[in-house]
N, C-alpha and C positions, 0 to 999 in steps of 0.2 A: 622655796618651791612657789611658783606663780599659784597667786587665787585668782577665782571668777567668781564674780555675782553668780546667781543662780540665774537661769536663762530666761527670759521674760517679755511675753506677747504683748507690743503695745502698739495704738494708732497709727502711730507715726516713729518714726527711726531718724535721732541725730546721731550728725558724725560729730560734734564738737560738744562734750561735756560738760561745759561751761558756758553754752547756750542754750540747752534743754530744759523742760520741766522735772517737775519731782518721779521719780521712777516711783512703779509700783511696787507697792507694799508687800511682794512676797520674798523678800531679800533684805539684809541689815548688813551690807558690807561694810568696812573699816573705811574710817576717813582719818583727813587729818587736816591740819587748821595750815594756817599761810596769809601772809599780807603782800598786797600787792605793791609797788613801788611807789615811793611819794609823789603827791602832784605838783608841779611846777604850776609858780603864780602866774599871771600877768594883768597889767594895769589897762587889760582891754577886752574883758568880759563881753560879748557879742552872739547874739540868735542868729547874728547873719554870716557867721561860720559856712566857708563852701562844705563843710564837713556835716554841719544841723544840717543845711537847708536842704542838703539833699537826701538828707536821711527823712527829714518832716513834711517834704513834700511829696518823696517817691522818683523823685530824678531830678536832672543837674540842673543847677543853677540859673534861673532866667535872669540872671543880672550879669552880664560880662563884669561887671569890678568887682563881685566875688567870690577871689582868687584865695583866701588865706584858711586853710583848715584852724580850727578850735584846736589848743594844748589837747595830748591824752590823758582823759582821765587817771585820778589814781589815788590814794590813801589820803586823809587829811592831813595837813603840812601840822607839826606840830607847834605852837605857840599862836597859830592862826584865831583868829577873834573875827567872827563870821558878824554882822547886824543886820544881814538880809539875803534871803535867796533871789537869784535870777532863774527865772524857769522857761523855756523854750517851748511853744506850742506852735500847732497849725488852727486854723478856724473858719468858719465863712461868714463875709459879711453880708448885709442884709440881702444884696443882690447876686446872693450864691458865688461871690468870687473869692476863690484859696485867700487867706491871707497867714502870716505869720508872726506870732505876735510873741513880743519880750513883757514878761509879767515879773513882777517885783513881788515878793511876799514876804511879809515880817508877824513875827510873834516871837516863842519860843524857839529861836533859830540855833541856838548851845544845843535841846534837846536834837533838833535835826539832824547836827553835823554830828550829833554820838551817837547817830544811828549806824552811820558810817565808818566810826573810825570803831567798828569791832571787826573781829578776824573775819574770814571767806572761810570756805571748807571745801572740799573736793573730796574724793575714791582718793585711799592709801594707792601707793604704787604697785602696781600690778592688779589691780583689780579693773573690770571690765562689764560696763554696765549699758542695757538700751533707756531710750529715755522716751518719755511723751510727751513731751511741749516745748516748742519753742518760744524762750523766756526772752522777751525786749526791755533795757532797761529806758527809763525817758530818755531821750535824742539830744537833747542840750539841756544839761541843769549845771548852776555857776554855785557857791556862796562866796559872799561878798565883805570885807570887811571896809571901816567907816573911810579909810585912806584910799576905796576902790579897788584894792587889786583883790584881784580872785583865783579861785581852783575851781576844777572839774571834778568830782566824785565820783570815783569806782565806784558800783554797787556791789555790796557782798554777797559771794557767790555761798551755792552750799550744792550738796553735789545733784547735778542737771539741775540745776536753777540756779535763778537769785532770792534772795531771802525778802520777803513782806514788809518787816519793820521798816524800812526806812520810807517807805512809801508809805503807812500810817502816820509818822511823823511829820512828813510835807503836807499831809492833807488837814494838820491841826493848825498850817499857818493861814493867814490871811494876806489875800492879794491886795496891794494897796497902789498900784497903777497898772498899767497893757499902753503899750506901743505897737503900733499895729503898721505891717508893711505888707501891702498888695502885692499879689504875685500877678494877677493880670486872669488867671487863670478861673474862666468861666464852668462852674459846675452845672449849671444849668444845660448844659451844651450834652445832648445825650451819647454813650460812649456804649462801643461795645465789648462784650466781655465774653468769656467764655466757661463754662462748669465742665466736668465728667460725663461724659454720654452714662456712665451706672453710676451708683453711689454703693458703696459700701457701707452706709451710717446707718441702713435701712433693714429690716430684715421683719420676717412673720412674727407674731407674738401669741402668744398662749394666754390661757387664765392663769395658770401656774405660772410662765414667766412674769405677769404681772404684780402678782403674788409676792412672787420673791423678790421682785424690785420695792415696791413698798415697805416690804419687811428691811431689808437691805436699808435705804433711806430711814427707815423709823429709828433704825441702830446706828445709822451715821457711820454706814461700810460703804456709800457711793461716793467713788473715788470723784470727788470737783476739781477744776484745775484750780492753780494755785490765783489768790486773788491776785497778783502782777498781772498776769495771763488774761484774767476775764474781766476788763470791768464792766459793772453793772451800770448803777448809779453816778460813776465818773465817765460814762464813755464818751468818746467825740460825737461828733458828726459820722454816720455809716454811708458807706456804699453799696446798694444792694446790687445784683446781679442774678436776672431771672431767667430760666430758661427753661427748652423740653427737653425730658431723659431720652433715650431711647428709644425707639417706637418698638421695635421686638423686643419682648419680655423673654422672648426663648434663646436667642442670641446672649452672648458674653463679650464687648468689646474689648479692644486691645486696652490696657490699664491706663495708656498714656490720650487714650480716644476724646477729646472733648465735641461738646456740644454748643454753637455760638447762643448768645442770647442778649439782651440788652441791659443795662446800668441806670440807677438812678439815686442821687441823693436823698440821703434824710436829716436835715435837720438836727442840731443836740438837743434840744429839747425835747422831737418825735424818738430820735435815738434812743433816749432815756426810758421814753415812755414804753416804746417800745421792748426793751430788756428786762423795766421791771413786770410786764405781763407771763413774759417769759420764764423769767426768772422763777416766778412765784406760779407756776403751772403745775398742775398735776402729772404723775404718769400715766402715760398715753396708755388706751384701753386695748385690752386684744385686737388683732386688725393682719389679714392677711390682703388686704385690696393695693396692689401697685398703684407706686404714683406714676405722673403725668409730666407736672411740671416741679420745678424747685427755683427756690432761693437761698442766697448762702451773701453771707459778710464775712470780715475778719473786725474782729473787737478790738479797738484801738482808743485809747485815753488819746487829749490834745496834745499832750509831751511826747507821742509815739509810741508808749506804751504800750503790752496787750500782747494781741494777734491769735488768742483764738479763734476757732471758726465756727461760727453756727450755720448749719443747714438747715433747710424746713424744707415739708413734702405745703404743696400749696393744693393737690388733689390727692385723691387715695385717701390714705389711714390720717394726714394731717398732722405730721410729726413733727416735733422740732430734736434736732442732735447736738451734742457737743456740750452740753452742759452738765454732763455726766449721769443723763438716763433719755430713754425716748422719753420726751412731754408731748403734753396734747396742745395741738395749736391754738391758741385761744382766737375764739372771731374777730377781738379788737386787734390783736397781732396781725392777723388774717388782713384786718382792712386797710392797716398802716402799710403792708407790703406788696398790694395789691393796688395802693392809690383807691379802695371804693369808700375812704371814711367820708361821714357827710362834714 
């Protein structure tokens, strides 16, 4: 007889199970384990995969000579003797221009690759589940053994996600070079973007809903995304995009309604700075005052990583969304997204 998950409200809706975040916690359907197919080597490890680059840049290739997609990822080859990872990133150089860069990292590089070679997990067959995040593994990761050929690593799934562990592991290596190769591509150059003419992240608050989000948080029942999903302290470089809602509050536009607005870089550093304010905020206070204007990012590590999204009301109640409660916008947050820091 077909089972079903138990039916379940979330954010956002993936079709693909095995790109999703952790479903919520009101359901324990049956899983079961699985490995994915072994990686093939080759003796030509490379960031500048047409297959990376355009994953780490966000579109095709500004280099006509590359032509050659990256091997598919997949299980660690067995007998393999890894003595350094190759990690694929994006960055900007001092002059705000894209670059992408081949980092080398060595330490405890055995511990890394068994982060890897444990099983995936999925929904048993027949079961049918919604999911709330879309889970990104990093965009090009190599290891490398000392004769240079290498594999690509599947990241192990677990059902709507990928599993943590192995990205605690890469973060205990240490980088011991960066190659760095210009894309040409000016972020200084201001671009425009577009939000939701309404947000749905937004809504009136109570004493009592305040209440019981605190309570909720003191007991560690607020559901965060998974750390893949959000990072804090490792995030890249942000792109913010700032715009106005709606001007009728009485109106409901069409779902698909956006609003234009403009785009601006931040820095990894201000990025950082930025998240951890955030991070570490409070629940936002009762507040029925409509906002005005908004900003939103998607949360991306340099590997590609990430892609949560945070919203923020920049007028009104001054909320920030997406990190699993309303918080209250802190004014040094305020100042970083606004350009008024002194």
């Amino acid at each position: 007889m077909r089972r079903s998950a138990r039916a379940i409200l979330v954010a956002a809706l993936c079709g693909l199970l095995t790109s999703c975040g952790h479903i919520l916690p009101f359901a324990e359907p049956d899983t079961e384990s699985y490995r994915p197919p072994t990686a093939g080597t080759t003796r030509t490890p490379d960031c500048m995969a047409k297959n990376i680059v355009t994953a780490l840049s966000g579109s095709g290739s500004w280099n006509p000579n590359i032509t050659v997609d990256a091997p598919t990822p997949g299980f660690p080859p067995r007998y393999f003797e890894p003595v350094e990872v190759l990690r694929c990133e994006r960055a900007l150089s001092a002059d705000n221009v894209l670059t992408l860069d081949s980092v080398r990292l060595r330490g405890d590089v055995d511990a890394a690759m068994g982060a890897f070679a444990v099983p995936s997990k999925r929904f048993a067959s027949g079961i049918t589940a919604s999911c709330a995040y879309e889970v990104r593994a990093p965009a090009g990761l190599w290891f490398v053994d000392a004769s240079g050929r290498a594999f690509r690593p599947a990241w192990p799934a677990e059902p709507c996600g990928l599993q943590d562990e192995p990205m605690h592991a890469l973060n205990e290596l240490d980088e011991v070079s960066r190659t760095v190769y210009s894309t040409g591509y000016d972020y200084d150059y201001a671009t425009v973007c577009a939000g939701p003419a309404t947000t749905t992240e937004f809504y009136d608050t109570s004493d009592s809903d305040v209440s019981s989000a605190v309570e909720r948080q003191r007991a560690g029942e607020i559901m965060l995304p998974p750390a893949l999903v959000a990072p804090i302290a490792d995030v890249g470089f942000l792109q913010i995009c700032t715009y106005a809602g709606s001007e009728d509050t009485g109106t409901s536009p069409a779902g698909d309604e956006t609003a234009m607005g403009t785009s601006f870089t931040l820095d990894r550093p201000d990025s950082i700075e930025l998240l951890g304010y955030i991070a570490d905020a409070p629940v936002a206070q009762p507040c029925s005052t409509p906002a005005t204007r908004f900003a939103f990012t998607d949360l991306r590590r340099p590997d590609g990583s990430g892609t949560a999204r945070i919203t923020v009301e920049l007028d009104g109640c001054r909320r920030v969304a997406g990190l699993g409660i309303l918080r209250e916008l802190p004014i040094s947050a305020q100042d970083i997204l606004t350009g008024d820091r002194q």
